[in-house]
C-alpha positions as CSV (number, residue, x, y, z in Angstrom):
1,X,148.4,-106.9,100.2
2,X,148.9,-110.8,99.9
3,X,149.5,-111.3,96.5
4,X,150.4,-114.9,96.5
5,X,147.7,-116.2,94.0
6,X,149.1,-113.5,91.5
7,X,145.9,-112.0,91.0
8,X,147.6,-108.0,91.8
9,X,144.3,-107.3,93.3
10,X,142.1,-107.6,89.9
11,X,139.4,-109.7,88.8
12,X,141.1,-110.2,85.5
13,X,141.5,-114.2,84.5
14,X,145.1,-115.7,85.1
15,X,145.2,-116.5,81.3
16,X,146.1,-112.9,80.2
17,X,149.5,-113.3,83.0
18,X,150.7,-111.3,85.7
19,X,152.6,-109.0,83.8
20,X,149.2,-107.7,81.9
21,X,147.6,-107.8,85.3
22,X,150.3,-106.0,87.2
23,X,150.4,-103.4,84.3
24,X,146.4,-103.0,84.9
25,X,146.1,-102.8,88.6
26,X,149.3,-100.5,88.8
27,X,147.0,-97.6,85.7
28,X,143.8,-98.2,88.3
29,X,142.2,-100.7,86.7
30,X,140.8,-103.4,88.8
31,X,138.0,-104.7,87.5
32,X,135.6,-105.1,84.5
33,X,133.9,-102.2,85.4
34,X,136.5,-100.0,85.3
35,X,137.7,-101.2,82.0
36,X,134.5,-99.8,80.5
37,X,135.7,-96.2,80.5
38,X,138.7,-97.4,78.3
39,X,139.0,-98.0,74.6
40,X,141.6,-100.9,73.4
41,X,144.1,-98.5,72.3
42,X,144.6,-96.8,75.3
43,X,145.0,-99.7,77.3
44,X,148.0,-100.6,74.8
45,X,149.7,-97.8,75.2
46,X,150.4,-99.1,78.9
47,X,153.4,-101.4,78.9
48,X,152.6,-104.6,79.6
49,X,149.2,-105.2,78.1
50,X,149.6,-106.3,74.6
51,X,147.5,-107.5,72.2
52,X,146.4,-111.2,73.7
53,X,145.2,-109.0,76.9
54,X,143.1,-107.1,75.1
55,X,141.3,-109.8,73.1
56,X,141.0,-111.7,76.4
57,X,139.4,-108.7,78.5
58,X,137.2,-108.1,75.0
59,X,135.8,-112.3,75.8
60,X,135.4,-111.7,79.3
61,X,133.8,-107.7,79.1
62,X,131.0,-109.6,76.4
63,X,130.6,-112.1,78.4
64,X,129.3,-110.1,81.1
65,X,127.1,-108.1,79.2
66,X,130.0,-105.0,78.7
67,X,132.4,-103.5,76.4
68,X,135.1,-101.1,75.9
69,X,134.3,-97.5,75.5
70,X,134.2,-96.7,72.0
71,X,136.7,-94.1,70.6
């Protein structure tokens, strides 16, 4: 996989950094979709994807009509 662009094979926006992204791609997650079946606090329990992440998934999931699962 060419990950030159730094994008780990995710649709996730640059703005959350690689290391978020990275941590993401490397649980399964890979898109917006997939986030869905996740609430907030089980995506911070994977290291990596603090706190900014998760606000800047939240924008992006609403923005496309989605959201995290609900606990």
């Amino acid at each position: 996989m060419d990950d030159s662009d730094g994008s780990f094979g995710t649709e996730f926006p640059a703005a959350m950094g690689k290391v978020s992204r990275r941590a993401l791609f490397q649980h399964g997650y890979t898109d917006f979709e997939h986030l869905t079946t996740a609430t907030p606090k089980e995506l911070l329990r994977i290291h990596g994807v603090g706190p900014r992440a998760i606000r800047i998934l939240g924008e992006e999931l609403a923005a496309r009509g989605l959201r995290f699962r609900e606990a």
